[in-house]
NUVO-452460 format. One record per residue (C-alpha): residue in three letters; x, y, z. Coordinates in steps of 0.05 Angstrom, whole numbers, padded with zeros to 5 digits, always signed. Example, Ala and Ser with C-alpha at 12.3 -4.5 7.8 and 13.67 -1.06 7.14 Angstrom:
REM NUVO-452460
Ala+00246-00090+00156Ser+00273-00021+00143
//
This chain:
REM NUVO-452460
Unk-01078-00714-00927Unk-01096-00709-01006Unk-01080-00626-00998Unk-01014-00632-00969Unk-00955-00632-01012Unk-00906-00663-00979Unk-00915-00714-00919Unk-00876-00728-00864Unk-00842-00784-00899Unk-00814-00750-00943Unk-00801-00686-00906Unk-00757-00737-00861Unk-00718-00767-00922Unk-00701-00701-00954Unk-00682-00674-00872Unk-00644-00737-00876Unk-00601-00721-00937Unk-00598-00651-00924Unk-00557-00683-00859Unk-00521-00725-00900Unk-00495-00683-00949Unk-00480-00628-00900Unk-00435-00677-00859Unk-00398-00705-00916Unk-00384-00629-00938Unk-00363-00603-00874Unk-00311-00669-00866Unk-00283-00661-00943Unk-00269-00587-00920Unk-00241-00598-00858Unk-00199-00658-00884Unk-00177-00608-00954Unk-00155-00556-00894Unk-00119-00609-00861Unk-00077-00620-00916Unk-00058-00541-00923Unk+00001-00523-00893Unk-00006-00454-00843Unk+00047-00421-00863Unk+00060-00345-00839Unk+00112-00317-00894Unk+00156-00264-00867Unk+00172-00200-00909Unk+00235-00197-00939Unk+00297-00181-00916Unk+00335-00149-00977Unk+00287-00100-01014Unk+00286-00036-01051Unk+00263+00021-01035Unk+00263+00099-01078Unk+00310+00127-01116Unk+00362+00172-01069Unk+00325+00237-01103Unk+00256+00217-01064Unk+00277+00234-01003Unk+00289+00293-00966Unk+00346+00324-00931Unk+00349+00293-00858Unk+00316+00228-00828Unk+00253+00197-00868Unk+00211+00138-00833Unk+00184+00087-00879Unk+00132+00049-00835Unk+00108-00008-00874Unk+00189-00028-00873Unk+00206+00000-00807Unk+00264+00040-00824Unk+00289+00105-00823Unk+00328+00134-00878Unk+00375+00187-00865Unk+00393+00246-00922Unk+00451+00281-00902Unk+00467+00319-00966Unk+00492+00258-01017Unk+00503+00216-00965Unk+00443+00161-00954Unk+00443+00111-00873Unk+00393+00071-00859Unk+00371+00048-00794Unk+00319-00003-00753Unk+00262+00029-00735Unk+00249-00026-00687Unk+00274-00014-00621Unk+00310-00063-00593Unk+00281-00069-00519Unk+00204-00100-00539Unk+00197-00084-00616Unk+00165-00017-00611Unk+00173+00039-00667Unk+00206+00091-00633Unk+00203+00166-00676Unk+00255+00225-00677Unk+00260+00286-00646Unk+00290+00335-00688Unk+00298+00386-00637Unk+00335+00335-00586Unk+00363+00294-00651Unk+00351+00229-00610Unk+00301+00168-00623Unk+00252+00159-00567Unk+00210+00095-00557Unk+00139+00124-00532Unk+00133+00053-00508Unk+00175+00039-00453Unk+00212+00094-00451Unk+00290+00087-00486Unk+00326+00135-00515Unk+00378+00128-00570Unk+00424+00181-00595Unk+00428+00201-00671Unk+00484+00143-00680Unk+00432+00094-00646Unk+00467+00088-00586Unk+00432+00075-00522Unk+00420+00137-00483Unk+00366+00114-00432Unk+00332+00046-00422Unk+00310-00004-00418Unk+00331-00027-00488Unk+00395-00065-00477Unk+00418-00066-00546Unk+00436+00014-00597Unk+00387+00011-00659Unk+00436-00026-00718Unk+00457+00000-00778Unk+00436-00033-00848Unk+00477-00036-00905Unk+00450+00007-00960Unk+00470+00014-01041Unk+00445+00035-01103Unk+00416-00026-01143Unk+00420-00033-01218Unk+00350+00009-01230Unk+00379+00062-01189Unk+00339+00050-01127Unk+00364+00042-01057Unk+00372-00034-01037Unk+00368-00047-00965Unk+00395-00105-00930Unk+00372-00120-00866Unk+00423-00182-00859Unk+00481-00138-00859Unk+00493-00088-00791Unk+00545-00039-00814Unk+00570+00013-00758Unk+00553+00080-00764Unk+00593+00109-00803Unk+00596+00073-00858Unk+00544+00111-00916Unk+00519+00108-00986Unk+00548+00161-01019Unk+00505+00182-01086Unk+00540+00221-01142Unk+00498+00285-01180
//
């Protein structure tokens, strides 16, 4: 008994506020979570991307907006890369100049028209200019038609 440095007393009382302390933690944390909103903040709508000079002559993909920006000499359209069946990404085919959705299968023509489906809806048109810094804005709010572009002087 003498050669033992802690008894079982007091092995007990400091189990005991080990136990203690550990439950009044885990409820302050759960209660301080409690009070945290979850909030899942969307990406904005209306952002900038390069200047008209960084990209090249015929359609560009920008993945981590989704869009697809298409150089047609001075002339700058911007389209959803989103299709607009389930919300897959579909990619061009130069050689067919059409958008196909390796998901399920559509098929839109170069004006984003539905060619085959099943996406019910053509891929829309944003509304693009050149912001103050001389960067394209994008605004995913507006749908223009087709033909309307962003024409860049040289």
């Amino acid at each position: 008994m003498s050669g033992n440095p802690i008894d079982r007393r007091r092995f007990l009382g400091f189990l005991g506020w080990f136990a203690s302390l550990g439950t009044i933690t885990g409820i302050s944390w759960a209660s301080v979570r409690f009070m945290t909103p979850n909030i899942l903040y969307e990406p904005p709508k209306a952002f900038k991307i390069g200047r008209p000079h960084d990209f090249p002559e015929g359609v560009n993909f920008l993945p981590e907006k989704r869009i697809f920006v298409v150089r047609n000499g001075n002339t700058y359209k911007v389209c959803s890369a989103v299709c607009t069946h389930m919300g897959c990404t579909p990619h061009w085919v130069e050689e067919k100049r059409v958008w196909e959705c390796p998901c399920h299968g559509s098929i839109f023509d170069e004006k984003g028209g539905v060619v085959k489906g099943p996406a019910p809806d053509p891929l829309p048109w944003y509304e693009a200019r050149i912001a103050s810094d001389g960067r394209i804005f994008i605004d995913e709010r507006r749908i223009v038609p087709y033909t309307q572009t962003l024409t860049v002087k040289t």
